[in-house]
N, CA, C and O atoms as a Maestro MAE file, in Angstrom:
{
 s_m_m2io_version
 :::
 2.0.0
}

f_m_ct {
 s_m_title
 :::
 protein
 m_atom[344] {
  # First column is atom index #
  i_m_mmod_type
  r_m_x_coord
  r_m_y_coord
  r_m_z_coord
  i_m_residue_number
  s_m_chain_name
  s_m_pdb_residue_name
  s_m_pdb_atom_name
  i_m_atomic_number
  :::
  1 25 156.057 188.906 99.579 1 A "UNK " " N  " 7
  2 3 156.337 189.784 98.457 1 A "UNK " " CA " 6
  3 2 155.912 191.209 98.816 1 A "UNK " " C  " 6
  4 15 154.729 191.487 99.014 1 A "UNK " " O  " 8
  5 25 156.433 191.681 98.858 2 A "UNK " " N  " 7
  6 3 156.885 193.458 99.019 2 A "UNK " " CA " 6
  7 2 155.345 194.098 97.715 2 A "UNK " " C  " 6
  8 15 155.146 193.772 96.545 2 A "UNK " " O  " 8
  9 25 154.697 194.902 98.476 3 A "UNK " " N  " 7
  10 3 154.026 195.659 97.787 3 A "UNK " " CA " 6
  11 2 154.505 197.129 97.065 3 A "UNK " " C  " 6
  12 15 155.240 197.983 97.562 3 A "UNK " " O  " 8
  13 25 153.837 197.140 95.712 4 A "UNK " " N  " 7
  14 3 154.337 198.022 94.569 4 A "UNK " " CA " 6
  15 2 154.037 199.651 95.655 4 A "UNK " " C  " 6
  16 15 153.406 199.539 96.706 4 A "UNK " " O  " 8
  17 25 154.438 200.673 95.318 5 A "UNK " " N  " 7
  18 3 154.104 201.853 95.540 5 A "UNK " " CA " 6
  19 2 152.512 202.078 94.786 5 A "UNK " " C  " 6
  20 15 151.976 202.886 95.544 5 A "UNK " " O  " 8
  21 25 151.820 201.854 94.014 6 A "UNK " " N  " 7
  22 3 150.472 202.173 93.529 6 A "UNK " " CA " 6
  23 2 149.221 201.126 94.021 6 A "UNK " " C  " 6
  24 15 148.016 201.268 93.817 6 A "UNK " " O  " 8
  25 25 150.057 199.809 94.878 7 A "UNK " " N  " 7
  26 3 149.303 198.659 95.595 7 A "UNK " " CA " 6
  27 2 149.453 199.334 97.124 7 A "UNK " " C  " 6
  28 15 148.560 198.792 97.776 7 A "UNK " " O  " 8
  29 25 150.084 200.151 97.882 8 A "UNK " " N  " 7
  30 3 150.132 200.540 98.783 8 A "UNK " " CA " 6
  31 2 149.346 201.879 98.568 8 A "UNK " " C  " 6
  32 15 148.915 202.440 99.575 8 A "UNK " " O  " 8
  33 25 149.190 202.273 97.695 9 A "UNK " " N  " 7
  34 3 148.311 203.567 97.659 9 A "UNK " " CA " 6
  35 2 146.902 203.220 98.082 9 A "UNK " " C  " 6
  36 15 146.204 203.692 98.979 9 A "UNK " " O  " 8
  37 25 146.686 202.328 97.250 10 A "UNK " " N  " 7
  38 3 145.067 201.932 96.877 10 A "UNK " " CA " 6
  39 2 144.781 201.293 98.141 10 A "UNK " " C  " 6
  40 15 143.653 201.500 98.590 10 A "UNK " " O  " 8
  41 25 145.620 200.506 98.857 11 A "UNK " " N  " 7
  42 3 145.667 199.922 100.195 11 A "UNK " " CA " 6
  43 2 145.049 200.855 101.350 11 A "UNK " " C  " 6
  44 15 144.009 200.736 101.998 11 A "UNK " " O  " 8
  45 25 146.185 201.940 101.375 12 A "UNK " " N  " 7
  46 3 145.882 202.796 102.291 12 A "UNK " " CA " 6
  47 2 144.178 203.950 102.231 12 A "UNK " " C  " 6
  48 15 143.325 204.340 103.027 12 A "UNK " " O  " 8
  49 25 144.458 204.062 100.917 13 A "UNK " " N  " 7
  50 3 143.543 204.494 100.459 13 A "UNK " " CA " 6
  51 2 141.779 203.918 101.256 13 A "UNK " " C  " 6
  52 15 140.955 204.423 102.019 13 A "UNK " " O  " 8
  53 25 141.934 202.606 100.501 14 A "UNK " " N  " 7
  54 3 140.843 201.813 101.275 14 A "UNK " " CA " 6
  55 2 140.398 201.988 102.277 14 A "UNK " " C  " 6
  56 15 139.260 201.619 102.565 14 A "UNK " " O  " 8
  57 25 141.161 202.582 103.053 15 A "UNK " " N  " 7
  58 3 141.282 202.018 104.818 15 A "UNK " " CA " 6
  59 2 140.483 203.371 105.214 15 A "UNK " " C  " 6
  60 15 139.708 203.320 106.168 15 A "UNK " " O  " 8
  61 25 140.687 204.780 104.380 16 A "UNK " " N  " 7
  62 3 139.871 205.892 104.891 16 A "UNK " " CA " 6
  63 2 138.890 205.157 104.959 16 A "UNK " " C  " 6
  64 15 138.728 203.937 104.959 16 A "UNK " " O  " 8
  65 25 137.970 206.399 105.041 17 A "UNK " " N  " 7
  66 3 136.214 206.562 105.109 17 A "UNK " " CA " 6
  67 2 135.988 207.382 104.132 17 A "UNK " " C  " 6
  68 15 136.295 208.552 104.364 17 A "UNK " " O  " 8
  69 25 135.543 207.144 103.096 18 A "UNK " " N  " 7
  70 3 135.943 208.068 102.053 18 A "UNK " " CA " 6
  71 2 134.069 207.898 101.748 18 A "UNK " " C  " 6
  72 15 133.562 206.866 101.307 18 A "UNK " " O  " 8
  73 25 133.431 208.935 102.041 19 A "UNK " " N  " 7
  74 3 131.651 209.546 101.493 19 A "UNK " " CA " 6
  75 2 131.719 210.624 101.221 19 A "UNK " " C  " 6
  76 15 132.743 211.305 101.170 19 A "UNK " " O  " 8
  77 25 130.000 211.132 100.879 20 A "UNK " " N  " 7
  78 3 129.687 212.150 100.846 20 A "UNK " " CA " 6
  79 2 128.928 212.425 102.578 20 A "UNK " " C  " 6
  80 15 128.503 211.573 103.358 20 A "UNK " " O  " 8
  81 25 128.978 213.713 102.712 21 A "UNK " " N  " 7
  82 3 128.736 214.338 103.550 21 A "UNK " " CA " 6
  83 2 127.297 213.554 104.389 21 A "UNK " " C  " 6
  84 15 127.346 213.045 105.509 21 A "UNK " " O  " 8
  85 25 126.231 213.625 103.614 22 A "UNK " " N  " 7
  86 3 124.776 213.366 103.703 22 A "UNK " " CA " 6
  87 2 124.928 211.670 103.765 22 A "UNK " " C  " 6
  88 15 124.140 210.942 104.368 22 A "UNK " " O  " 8
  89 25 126.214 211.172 102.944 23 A "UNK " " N  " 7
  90 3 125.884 209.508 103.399 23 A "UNK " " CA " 6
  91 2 125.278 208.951 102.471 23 A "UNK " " C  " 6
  92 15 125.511 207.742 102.447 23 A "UNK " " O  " 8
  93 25 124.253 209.479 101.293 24 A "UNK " " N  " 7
  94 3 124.080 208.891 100.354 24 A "UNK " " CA " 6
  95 2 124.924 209.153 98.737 24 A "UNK " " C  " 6
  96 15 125.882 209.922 98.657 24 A "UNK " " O  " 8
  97 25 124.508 208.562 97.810 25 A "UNK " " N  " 7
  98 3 125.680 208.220 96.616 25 A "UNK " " CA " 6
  99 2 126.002 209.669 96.098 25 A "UNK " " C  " 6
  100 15 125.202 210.593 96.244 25 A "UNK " " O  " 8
  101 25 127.067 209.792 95.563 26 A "UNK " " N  " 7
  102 3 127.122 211.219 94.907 26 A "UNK " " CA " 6
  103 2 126.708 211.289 92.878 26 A "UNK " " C  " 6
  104 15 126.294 212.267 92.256 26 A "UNK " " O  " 8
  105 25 126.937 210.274 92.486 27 A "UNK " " N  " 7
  106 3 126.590 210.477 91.168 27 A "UNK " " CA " 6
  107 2 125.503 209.140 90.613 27 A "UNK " " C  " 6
  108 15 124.630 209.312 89.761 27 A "UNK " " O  " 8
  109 25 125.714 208.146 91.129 28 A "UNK " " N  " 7
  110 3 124.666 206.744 90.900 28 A "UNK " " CA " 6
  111 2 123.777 206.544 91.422 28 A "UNK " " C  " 6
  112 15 123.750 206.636 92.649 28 A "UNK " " O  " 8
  113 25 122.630 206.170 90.659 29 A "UNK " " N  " 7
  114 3 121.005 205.832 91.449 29 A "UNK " " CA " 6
  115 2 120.280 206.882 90.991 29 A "UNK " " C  " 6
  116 15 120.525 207.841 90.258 29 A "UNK " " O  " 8
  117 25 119.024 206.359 91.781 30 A "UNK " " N  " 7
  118 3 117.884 208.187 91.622 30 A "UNK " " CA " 6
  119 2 117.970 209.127 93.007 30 A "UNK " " C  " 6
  120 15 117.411 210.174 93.333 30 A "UNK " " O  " 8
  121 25 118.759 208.412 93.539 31 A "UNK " " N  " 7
  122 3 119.389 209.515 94.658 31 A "UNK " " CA " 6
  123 2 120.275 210.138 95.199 31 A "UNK " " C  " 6
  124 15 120.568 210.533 96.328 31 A "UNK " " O  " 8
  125 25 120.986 210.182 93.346 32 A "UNK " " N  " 7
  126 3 122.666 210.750 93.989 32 A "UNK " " CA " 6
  127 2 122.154 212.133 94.032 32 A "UNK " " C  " 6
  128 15 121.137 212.526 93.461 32 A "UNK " " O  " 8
  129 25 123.242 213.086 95.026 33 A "UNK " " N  " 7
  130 3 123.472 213.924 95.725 33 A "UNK " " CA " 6
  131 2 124.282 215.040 94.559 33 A "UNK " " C  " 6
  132 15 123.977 216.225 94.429 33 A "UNK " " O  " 8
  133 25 125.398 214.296 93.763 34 A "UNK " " N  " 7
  134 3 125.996 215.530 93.356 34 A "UNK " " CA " 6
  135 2 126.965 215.910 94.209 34 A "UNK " " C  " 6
  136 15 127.690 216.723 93.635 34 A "UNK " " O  " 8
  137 25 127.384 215.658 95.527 35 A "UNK " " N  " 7
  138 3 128.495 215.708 96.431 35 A "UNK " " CA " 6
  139 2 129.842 215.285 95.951 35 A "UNK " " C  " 6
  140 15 130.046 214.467 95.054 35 A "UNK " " O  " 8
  141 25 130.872 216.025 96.747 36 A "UNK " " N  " 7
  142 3 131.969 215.743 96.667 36 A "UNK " " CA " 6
  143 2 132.134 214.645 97.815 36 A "UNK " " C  " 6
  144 15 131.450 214.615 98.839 36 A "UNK " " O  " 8
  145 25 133.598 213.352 97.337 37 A "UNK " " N  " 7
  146 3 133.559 212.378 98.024 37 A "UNK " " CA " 6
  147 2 134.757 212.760 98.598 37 A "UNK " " C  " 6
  148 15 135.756 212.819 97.881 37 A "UNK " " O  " 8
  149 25 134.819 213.032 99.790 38 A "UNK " " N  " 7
  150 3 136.139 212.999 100.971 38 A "UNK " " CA " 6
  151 2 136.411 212.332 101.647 38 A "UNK " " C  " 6
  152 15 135.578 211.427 101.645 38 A "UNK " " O  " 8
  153 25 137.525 212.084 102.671 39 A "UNK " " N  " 7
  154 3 137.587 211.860 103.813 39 A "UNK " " CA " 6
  155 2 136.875 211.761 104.648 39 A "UNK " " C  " 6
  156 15 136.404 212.890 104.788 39 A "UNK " " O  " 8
  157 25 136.226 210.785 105.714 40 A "UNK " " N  " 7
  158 3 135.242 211.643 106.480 40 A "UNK " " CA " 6
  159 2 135.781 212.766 107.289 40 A "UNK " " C  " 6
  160 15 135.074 213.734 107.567 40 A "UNK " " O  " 8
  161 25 137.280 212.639 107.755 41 A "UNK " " N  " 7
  162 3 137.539 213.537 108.560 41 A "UNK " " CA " 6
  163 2 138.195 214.906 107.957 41 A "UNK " " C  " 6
  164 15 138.585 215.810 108.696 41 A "UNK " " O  " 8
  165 25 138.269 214.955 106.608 42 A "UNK " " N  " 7
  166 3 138.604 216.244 105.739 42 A "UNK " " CA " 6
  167 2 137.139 216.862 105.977 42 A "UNK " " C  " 6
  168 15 137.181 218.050 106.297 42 A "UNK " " O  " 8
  169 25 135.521 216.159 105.863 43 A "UNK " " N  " 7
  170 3 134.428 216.364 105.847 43 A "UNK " " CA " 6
  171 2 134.317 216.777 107.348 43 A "UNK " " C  " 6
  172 15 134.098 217.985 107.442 43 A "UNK " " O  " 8
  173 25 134.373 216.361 108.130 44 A "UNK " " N  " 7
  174 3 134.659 217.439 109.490 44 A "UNK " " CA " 6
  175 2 135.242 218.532 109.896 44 A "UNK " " C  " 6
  176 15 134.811 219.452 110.593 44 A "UNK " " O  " 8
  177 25 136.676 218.288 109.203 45 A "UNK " " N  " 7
  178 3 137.311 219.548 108.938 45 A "UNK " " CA " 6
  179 2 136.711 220.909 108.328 45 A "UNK " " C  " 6
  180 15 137.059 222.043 108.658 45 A "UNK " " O  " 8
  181 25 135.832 220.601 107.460 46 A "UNK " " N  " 7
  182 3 135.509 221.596 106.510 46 A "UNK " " CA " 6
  183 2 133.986 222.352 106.336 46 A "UNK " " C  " 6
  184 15 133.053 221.617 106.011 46 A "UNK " " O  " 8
  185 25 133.674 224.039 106.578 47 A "UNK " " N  " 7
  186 3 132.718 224.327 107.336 47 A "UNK " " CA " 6
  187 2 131.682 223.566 106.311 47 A "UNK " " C  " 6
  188 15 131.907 222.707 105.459 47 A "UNK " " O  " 8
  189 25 130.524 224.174 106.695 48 A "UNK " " N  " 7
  190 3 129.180 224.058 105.739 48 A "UNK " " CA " 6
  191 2 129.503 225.198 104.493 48 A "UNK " " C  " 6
  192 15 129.537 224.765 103.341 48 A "UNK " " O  " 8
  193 25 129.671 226.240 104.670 49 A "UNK " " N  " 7
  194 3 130.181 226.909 103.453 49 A "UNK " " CA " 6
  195 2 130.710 226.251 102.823 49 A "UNK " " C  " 6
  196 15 130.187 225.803 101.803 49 A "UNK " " O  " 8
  197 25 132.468 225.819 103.349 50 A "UNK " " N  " 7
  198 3 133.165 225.070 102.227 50 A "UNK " " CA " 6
  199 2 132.739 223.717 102.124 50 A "UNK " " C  " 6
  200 15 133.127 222.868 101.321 50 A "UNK " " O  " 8
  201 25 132.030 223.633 102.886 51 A "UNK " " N  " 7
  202 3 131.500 221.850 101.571 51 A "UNK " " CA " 6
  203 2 130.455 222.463 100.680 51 A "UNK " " C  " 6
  204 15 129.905 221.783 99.813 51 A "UNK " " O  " 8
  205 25 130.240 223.410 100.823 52 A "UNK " " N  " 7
  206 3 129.059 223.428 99.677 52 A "UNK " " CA " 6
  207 2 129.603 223.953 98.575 52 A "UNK " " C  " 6
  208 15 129.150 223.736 97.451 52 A "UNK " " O  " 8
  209 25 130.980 224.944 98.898 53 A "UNK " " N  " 7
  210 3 131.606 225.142 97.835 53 A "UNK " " CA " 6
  211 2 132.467 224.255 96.837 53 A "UNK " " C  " 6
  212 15 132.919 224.359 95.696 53 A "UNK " " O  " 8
  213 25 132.458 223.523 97.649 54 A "UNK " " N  " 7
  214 3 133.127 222.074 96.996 54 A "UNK " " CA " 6
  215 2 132.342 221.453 96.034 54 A "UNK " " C  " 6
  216 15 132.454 221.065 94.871 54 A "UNK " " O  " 8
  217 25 131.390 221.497 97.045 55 A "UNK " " N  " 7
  218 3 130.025 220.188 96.375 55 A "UNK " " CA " 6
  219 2 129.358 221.148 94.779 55 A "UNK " " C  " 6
  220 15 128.903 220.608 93.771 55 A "UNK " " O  " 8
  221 25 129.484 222.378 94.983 56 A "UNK " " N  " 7
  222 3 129.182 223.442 93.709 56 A "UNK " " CA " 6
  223 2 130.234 223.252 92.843 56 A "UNK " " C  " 6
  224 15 129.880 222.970 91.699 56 A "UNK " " O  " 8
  225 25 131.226 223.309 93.005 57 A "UNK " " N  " 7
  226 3 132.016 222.946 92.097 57 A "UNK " " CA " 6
  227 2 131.856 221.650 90.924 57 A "UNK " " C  " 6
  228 15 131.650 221.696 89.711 57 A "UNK " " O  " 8
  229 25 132.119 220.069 92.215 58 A "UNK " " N  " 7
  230 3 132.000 219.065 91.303 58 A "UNK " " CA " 6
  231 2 130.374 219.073 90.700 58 A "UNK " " C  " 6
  232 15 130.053 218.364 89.746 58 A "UNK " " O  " 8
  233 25 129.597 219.806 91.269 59 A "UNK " " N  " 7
  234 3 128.394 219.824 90.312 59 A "UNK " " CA " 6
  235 2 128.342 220.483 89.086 59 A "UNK " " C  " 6
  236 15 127.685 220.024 88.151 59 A "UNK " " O  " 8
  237 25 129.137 221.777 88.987 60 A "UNK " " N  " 7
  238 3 129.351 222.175 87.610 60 A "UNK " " CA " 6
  239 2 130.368 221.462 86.954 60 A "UNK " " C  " 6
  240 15 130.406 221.739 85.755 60 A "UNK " " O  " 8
  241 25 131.083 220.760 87.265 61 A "UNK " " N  " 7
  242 3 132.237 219.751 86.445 61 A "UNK " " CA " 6
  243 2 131.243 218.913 85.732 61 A "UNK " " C  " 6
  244 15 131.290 218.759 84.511 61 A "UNK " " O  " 8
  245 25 130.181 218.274 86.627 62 A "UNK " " N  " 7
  246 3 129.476 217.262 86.300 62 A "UNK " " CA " 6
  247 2 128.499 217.764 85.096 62 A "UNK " " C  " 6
  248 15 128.347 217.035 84.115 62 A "UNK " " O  " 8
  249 25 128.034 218.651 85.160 63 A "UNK " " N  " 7
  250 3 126.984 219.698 84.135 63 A "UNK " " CA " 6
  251 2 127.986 219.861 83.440 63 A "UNK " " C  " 6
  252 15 127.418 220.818 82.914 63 A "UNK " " O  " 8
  253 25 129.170 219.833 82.813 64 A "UNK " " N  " 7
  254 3 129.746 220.155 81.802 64 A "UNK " " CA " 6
  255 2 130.292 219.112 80.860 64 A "UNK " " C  " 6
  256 15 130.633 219.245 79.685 64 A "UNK " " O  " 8
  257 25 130.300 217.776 81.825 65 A "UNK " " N  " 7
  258 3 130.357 216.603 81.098 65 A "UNK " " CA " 6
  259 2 131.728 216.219 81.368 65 A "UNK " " C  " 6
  260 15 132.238 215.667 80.393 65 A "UNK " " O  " 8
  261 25 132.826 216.380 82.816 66 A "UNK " " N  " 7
  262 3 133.832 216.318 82.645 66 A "UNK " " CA " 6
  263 2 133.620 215.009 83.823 66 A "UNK " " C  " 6
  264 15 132.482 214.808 84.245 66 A "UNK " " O  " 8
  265 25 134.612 214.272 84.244 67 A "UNK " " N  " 7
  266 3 134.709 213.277 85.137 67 A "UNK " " CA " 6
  267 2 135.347 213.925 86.762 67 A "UNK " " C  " 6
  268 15 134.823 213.746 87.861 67 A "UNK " " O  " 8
  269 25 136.481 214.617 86.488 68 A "UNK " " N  " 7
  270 3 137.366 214.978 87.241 68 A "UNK " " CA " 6
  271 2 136.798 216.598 87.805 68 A "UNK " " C  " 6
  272 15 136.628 217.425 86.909 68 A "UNK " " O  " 8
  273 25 136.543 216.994 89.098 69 A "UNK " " N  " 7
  274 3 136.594 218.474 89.133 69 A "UNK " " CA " 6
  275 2 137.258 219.014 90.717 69 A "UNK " " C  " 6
  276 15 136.980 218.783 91.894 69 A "UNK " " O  " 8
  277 25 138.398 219.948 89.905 70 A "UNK " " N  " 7
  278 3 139.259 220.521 90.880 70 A "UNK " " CA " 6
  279 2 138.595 221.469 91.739 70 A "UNK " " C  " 6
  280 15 137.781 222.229 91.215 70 A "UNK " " O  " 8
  281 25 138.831 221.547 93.067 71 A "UNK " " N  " 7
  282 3 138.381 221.898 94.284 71 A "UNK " " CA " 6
  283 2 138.969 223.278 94.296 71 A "UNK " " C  " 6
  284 15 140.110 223.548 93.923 71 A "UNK " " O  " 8
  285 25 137.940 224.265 94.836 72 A "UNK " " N  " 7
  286 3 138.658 225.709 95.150 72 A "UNK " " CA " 6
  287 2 139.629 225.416 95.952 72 A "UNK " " C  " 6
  288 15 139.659 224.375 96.609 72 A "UNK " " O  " 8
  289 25 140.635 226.427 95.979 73 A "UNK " " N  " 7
  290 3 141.989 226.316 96.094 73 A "UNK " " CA " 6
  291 2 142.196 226.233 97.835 73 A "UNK " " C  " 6
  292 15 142.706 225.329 98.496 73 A "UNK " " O  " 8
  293 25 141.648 227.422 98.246 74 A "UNK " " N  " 7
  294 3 141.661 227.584 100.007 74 A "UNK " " CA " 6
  295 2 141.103 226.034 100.609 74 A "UNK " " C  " 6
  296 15 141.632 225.649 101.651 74 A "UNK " " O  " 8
  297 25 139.987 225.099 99.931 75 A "UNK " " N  " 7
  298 3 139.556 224.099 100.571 75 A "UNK " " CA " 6
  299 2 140.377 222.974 99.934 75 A "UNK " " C  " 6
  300 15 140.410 221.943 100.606 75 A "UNK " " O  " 8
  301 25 141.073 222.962 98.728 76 A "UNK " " N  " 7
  302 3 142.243 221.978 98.374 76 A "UNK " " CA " 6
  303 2 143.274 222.238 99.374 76 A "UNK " " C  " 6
  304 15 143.622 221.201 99.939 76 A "UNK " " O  " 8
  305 25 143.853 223.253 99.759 77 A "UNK " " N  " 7
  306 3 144.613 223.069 100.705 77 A "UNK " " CA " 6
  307 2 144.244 221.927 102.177 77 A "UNK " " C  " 6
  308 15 144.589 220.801 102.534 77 A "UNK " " O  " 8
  309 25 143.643 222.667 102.519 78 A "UNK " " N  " 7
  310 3 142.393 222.426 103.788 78 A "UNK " " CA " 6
  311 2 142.528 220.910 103.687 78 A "UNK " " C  " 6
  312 15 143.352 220.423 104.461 78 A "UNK " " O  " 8
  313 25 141.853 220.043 102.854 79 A "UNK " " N  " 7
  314 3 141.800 218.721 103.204 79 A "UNK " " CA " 6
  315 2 142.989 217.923 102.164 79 A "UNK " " C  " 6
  316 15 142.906 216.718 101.927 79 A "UNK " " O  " 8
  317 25 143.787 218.559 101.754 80 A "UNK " " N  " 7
  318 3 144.977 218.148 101.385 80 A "UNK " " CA " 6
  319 2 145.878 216.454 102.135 80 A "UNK " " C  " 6
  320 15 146.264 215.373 101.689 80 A "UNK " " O  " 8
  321 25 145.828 217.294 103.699 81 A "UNK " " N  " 7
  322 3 146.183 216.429 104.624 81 A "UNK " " CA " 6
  323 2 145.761 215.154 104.936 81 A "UNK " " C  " 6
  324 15 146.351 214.161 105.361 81 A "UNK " " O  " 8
  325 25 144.632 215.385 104.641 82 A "UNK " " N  " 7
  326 3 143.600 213.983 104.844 82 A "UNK " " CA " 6
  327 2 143.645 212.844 103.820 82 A "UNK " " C  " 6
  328 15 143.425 211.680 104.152 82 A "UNK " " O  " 8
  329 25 143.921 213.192 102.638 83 A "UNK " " N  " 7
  330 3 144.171 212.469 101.583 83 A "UNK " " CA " 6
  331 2 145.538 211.549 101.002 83 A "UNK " " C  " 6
  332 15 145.790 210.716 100.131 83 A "UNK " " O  " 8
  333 25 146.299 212.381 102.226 84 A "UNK " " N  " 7
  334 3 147.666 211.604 102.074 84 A "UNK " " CA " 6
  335 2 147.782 210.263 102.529 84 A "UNK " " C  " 6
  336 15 147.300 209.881 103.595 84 A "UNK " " O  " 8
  337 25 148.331 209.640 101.845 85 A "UNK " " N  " 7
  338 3 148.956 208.206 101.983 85 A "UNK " " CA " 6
  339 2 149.860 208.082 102.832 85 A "UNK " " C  " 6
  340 15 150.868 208.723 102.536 85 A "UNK " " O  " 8
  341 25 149.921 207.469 103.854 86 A "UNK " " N  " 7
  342 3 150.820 207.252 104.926 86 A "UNK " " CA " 6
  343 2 151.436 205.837 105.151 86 A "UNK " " C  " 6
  344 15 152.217 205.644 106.082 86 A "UNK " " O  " 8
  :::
 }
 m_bond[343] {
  # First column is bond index #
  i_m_from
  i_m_to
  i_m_order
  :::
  1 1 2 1
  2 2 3 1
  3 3 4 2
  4 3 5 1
  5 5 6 1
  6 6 7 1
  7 7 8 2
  8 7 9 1
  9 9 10 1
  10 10 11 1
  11 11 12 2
  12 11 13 1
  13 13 14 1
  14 14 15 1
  15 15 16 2
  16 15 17 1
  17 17 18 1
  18 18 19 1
  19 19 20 2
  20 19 21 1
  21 21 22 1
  22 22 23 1
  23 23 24 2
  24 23 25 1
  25 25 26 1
  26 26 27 1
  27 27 28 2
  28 27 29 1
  29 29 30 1
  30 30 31 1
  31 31 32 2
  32 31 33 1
  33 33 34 1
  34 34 35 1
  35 35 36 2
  36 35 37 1
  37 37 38 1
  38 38 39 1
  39 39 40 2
  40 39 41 1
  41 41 42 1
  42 42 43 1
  43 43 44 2
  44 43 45 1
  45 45 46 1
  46 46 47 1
  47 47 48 2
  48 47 49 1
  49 49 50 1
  50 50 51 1
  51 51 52 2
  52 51 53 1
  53 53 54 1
  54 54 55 1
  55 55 56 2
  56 55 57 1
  57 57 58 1
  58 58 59 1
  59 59 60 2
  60 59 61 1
  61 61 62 1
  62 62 63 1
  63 63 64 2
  64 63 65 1
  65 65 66 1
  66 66 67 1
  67 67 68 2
  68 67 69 1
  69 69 70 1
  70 70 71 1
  71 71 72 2
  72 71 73 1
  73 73 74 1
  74 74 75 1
  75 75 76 2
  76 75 77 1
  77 77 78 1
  78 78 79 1
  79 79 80 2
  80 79 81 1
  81 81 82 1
  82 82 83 1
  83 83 84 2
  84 83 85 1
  85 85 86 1
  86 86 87 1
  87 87 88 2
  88 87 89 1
  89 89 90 1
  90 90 91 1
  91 91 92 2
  92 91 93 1
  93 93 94 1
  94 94 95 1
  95 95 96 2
  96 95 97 1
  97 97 98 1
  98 98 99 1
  99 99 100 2
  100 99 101 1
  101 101 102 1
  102 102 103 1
  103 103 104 2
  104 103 105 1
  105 105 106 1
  106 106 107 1
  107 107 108 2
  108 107 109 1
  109 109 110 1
  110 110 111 1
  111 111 112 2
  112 111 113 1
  113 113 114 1
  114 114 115 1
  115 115 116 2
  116 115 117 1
  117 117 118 1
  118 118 119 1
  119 119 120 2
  120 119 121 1
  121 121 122 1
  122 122 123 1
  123 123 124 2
  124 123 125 1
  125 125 126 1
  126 126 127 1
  127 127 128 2
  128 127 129 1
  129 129 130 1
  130 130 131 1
  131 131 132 2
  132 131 133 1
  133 133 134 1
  134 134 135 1
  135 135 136 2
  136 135 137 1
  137 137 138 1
  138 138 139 1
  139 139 140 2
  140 139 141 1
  141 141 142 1
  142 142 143 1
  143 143 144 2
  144 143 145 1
  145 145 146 1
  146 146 147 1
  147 147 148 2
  148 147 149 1
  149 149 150 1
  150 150 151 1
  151 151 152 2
  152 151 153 1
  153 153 154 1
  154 154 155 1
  155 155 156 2
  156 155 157 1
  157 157 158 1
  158 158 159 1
  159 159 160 2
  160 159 161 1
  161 161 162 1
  162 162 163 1
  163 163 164 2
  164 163 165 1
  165 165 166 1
  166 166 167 1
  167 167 168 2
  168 167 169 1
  169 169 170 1
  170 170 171 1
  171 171 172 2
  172 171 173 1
  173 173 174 1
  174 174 175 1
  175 175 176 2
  176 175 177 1
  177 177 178 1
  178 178 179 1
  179 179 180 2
  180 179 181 1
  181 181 182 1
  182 182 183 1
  183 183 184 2
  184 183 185 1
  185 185 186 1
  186 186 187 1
  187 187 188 2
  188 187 189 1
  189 189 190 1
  190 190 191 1
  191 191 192 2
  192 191 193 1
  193 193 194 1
  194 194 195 1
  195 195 196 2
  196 195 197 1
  197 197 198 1
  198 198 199 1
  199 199 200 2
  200 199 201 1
  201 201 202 1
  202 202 203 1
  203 203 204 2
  204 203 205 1
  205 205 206 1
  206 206 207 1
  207 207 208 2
  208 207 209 1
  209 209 210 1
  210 210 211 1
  211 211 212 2
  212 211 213 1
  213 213 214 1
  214 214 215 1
  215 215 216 2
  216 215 217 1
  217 217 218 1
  218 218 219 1
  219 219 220 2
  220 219 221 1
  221 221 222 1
  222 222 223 1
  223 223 224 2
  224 223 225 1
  225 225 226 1
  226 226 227 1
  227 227 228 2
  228 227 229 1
  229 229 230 1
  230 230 231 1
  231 231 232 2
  232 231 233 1
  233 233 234 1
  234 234 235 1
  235 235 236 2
  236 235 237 1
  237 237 238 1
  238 238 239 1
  239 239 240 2
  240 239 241 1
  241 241 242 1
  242 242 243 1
  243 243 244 2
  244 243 245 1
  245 245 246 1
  246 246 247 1
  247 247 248 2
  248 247 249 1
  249 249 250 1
  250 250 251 1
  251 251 252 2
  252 251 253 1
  253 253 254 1
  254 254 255 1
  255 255 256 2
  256 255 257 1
  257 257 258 1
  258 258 259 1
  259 259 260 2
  260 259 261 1
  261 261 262 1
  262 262 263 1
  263 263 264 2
  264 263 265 1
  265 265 266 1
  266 266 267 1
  267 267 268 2
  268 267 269 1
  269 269 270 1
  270 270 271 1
  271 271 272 2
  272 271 273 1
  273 273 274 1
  274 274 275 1
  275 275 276 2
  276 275 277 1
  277 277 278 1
  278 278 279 1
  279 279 280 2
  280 279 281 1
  281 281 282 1
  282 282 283 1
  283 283 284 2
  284 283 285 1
  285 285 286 1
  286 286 287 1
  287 287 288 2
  288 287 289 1
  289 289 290 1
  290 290 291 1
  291 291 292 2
  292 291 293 1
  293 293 294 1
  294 294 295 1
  295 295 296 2
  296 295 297 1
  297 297 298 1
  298 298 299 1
  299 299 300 2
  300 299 301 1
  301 301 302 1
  302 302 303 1
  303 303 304 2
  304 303 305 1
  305 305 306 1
  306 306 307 1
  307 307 308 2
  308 307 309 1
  309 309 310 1
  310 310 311 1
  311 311 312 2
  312 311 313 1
  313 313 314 1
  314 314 315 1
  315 315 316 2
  316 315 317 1
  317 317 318 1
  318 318 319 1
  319 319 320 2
  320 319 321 1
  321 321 322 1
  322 322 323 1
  323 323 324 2
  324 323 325 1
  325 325 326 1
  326 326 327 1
  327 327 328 2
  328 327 329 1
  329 329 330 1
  330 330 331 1
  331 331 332 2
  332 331 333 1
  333 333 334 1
  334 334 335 1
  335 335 336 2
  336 335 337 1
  337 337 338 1
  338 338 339 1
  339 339 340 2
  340 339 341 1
  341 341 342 1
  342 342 343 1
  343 343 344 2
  :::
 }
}
């Protein structure tokens, strides 16, 4: 049986390496980080500036009480690639 288009997402999906930078949790425990969760290899891609600008971001999403927080634009491009489903 032929897999759905949203069962092949989650599939592929899986198969990244998908952390935070530092390796420990980003929002659960007494030692989340507050990090953004990438790729590992979008997380290579991307300097120490822009992960921190990243990681500043979903931390004020998180301080505001939202779930979801959109990535400055120059580093949404940037690891864009990495996130695609192939």
């Amino acid at each position: 049986m032929a897999l759905k288009a949203p069962q092949k997402s989650l599939k592929a999906w899986t198969k990244q390496k998908w952390r935070t930078k530092s390796g420990k949790p980003s929002t659960q425990g007494p030692k989340a980080t507050g990090e953004r969760y990438l790729p590992e290899k979008a997380i290579k891609a991307l300097s120490k500036e822009e992960y921190a600008a990243t990681t500043r971001a979903k931390r004020k999403a998180t301080r505001a009480g939202k779930q979801v927080a959109k990535q400055p634009k120059k580093i949404q491009a940037k690891t864009k690639r990495y996130r695609k489903m192939k």
